[in-house]
C-alpha positions as CSV (number, residue, x, y, z in Angstrom):
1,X,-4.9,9.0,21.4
2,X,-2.2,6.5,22.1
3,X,1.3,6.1,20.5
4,X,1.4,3.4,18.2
5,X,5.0,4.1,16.9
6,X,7.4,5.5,20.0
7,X,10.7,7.0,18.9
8,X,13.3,6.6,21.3
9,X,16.5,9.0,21.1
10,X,16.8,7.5,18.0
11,X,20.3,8.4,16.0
12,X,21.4,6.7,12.8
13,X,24.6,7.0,10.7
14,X,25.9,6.0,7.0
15,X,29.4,5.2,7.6
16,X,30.9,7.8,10.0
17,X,28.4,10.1,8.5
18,X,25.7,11.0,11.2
19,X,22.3,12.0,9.8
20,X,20.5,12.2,12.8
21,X,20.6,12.8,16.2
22,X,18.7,11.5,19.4
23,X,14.9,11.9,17.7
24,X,12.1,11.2,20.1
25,X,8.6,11.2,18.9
26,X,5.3,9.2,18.8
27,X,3.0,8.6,16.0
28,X,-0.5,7.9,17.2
29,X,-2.8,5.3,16.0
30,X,-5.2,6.0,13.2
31,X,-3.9,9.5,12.3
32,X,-1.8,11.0,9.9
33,X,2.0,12.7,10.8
34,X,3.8,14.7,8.5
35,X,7.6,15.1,8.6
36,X,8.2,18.6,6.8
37,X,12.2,20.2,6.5
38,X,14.5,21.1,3.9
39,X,16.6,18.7,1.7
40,X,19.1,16.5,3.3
41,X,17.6,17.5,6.6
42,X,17.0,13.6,7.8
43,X,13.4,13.5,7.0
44,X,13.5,9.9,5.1
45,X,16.7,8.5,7.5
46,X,14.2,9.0,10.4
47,X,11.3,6.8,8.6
48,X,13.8,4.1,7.5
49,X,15.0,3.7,10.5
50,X,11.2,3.2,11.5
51,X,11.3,0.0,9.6
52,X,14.4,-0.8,9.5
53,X,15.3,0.0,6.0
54,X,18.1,2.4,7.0
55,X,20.1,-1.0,8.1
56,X,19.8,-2.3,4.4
57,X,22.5,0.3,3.5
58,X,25.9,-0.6,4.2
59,X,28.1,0.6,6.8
60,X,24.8,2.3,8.5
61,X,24.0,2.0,11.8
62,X,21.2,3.0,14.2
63,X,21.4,3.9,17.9
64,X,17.8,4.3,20.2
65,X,14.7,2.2,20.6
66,X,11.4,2.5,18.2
67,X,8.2,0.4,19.9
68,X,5.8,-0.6,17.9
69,X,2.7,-1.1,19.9
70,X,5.3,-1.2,22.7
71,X,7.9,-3.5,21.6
72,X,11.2,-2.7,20.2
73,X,11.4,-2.9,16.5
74,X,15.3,-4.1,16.9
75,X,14.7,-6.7,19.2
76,X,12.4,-8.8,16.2
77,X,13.3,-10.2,13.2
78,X,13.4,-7.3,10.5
79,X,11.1,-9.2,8.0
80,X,8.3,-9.4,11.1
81,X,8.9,-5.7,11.0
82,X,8.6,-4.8,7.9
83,X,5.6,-7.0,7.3
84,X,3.7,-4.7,9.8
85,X,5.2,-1.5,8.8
86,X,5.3,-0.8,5.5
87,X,6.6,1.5,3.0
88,X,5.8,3.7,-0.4
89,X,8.7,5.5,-1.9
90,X,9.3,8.5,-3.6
91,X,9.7,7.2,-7.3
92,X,6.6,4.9,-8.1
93,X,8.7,1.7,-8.3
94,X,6.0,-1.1,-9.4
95,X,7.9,-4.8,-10.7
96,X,8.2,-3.8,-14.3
97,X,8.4,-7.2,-15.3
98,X,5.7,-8.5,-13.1
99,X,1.4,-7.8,-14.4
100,X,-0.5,-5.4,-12.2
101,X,-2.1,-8.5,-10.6
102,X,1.4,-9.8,-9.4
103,X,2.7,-6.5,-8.4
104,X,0.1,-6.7,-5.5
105,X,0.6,-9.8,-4.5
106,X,4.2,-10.5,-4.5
107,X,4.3,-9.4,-1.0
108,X,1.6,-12.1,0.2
109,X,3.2,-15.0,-2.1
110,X,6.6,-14.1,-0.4
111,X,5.0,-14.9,3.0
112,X,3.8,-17.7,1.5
113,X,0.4,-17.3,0.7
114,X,-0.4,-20.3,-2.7
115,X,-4.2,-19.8,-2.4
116,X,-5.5,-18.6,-5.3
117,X,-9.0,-17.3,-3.8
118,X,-6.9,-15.5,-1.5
119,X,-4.8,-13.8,-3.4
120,X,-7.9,-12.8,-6.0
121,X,-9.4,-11.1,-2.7
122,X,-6.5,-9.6,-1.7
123,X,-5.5,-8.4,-5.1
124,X,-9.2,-7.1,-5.1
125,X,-9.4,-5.2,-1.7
126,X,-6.0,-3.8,-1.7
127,X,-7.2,-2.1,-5.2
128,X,-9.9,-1.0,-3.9
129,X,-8.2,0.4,-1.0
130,X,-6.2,2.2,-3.1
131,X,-8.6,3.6,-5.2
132,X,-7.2,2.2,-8.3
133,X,-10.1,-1.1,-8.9
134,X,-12.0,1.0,-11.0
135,X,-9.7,2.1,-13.4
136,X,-7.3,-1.5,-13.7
137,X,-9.9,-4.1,-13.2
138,X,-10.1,-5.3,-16.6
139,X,-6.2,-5.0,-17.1
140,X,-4.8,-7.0,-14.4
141,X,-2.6,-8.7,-16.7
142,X,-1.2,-5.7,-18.2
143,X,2.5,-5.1,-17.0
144,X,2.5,-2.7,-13.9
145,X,5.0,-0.4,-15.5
146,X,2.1,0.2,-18.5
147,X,0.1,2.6,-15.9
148,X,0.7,6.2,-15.3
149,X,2.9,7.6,-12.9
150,X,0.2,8.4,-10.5
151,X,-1.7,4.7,-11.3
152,X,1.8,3.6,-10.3
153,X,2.2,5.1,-7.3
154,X,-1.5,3.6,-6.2
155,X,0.0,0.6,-7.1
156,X,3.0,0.5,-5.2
157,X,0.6,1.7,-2.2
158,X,-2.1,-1.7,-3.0
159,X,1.3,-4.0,-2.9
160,X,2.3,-2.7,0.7
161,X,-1.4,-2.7,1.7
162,X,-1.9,-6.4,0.5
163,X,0.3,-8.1,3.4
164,X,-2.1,-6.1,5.6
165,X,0.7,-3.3,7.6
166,X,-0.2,-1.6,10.7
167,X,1.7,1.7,9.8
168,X,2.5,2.7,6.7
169,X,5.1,5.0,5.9
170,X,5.3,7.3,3.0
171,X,8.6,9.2,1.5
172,X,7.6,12.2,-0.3
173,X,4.7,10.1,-2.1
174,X,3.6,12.6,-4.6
175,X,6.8,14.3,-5.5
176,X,7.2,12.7,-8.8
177,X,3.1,13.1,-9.6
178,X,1.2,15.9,-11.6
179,X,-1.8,17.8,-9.2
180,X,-4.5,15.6,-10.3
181,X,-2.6,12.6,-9.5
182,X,-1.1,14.2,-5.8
183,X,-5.0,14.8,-5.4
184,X,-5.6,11.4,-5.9
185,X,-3.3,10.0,-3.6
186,X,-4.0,13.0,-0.7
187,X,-8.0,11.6,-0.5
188,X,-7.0,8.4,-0.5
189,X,-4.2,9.0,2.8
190,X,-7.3,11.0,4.2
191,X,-9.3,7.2,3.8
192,X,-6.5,5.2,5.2
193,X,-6.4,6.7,7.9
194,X,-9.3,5.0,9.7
195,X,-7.5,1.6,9.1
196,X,-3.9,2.5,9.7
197,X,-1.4,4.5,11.2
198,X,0.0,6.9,8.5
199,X,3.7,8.6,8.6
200,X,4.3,11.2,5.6
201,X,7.6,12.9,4.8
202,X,6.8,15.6,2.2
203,X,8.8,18.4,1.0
204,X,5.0,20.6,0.8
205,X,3.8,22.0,3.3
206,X,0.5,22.5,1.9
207,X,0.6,18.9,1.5
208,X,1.4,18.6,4.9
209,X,-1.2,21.1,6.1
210,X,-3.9,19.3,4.4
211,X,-3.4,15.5,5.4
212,X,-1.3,15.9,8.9
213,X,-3.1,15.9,12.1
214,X,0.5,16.3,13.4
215,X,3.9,17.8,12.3
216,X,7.2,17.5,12.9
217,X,9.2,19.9,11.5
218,X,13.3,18.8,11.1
219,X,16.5,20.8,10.2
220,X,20.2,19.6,10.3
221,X,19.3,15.9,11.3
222,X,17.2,17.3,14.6
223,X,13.6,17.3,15.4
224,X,13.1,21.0,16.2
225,X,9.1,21.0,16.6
226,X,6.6,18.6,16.4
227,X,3.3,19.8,17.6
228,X,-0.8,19.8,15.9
229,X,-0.2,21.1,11.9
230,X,-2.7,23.4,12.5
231,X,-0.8,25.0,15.0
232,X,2.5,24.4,14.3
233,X,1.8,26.5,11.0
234,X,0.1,29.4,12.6
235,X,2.2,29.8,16.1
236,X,4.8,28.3,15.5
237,X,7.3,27.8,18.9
238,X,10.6,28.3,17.2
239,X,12.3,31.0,15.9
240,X,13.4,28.3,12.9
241,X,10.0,26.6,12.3
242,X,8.8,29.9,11.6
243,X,11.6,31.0,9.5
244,X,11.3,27.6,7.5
245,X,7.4,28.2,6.9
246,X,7.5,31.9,6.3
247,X,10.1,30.5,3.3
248,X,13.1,32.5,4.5
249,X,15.2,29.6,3.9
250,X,14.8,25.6,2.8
């Protein structure tokens, strides 16, 4: 497997604040890696900084190098960037004032995209992709915010999929979902995954254990582990992983 995503000593600040600290790591192409660690341990600063939403906030700053398909993120323009890496949050955040239609392509019309037939089989396949065609189909014009929280959260992951991202990061994606709806969204990472690159910070390790190919497990801003989940959860290599898993702290 090769490294799509190469993390370089990466360390990023907010203000004098650092958050975290030299980070080197690879995300390979067409898998799915799991960032697992207790709160505040630097889980979602490491995958902004992947796309460069970290620099967004003010008085942040990043140090290191992350190649995309060998090229420096922070050489390009951050738009270019962001177009090919994309992003689901925590909180389902759909356009409350926009329709479900124009939640998903927003992204497309703001890279200009006026075609109507294009947008209609954009709007269409990044549903599908989603999983979320089925059940929204006759409701496209229905506000966005009108869906469920889990609905909303497919959503949000048919917008980024409509401007057609490599990678596709993911910030504790289920956190604010009810089981049936984390289910949901777990099969359809598992699908993704033959089109894209996947990065998933969760807070569950189950979660982790059932959609990661690979972990990295991070305390106090540093990477402490990354190796297969599999393994990673059974024999573990640090003393702290294992504390961490065995829930002696976090």
């Amino acid at each position: 497997m090769s490294a799509k995503v190469h993390v370089d000593k990466i360390s990023a600040w907010y203000g004098p604040k650092l958050a975290i600290q030299d980070i080197s790591l690879d995300f390979e192409e067409h898998s799915v890696s799991g960032i697992i660690g207790p709160s505040g341990c630097g889980k979602s600063t490491l995958i902004r900084c992947l796309n460069r939403m970290h620099e967004t906030i003010p008085k942040a700053r990043v140090e290191g190098q992350v190649l995309l398909d060998g090229q420096d993120i922070y050489g390009q323009p951050a738009v270019s960037v962001r177009r090919r890496i994309g992003m689901v949050f925590q909180k389902p955040n759909p356009f409350p004032t926009m329709s479900i239609y124009d939640n998903v392509a927003a992204g497309l019309r703001l890279n200009g995209v006026r075609e109507r037939k294009k947008l209609d089989q954009a709007v269409l396949e990044s549903l599908k992709q989603a999983a979320l065609w089925d059940e929204v189909k006759d409701s496209l014009d229905k506000s966005g915010a009108s869906l469920s929280g889990g609905q909303q959260q497919r959503l949000c992951i048919a917008r980024a999929l409509a401007v057609k991202p490599e990678v596709l990061l993911m910030d504790e994606p289920c956190s604010a979902l009810d089981p049936i709806a984390t289910a949901k969204i777990e099969d359809l990472i598992f699908d993704l995954k033959k089109d894209y690159t996947l990065v998933i910070v969760t807070h569950n390790m189950q979660q982790a254990a059932r959609v990661a190919e690979t972990t990295a497990f991070m305390y106090l801003g540093k990477l402490i582990e990354v190796g297969r989940t599999r393994e990673l959860f059974e024999r573990p290599g640090e003393t702290l992983t294992e504390s961490y898993i065995t829930g002696r702290f976090g």
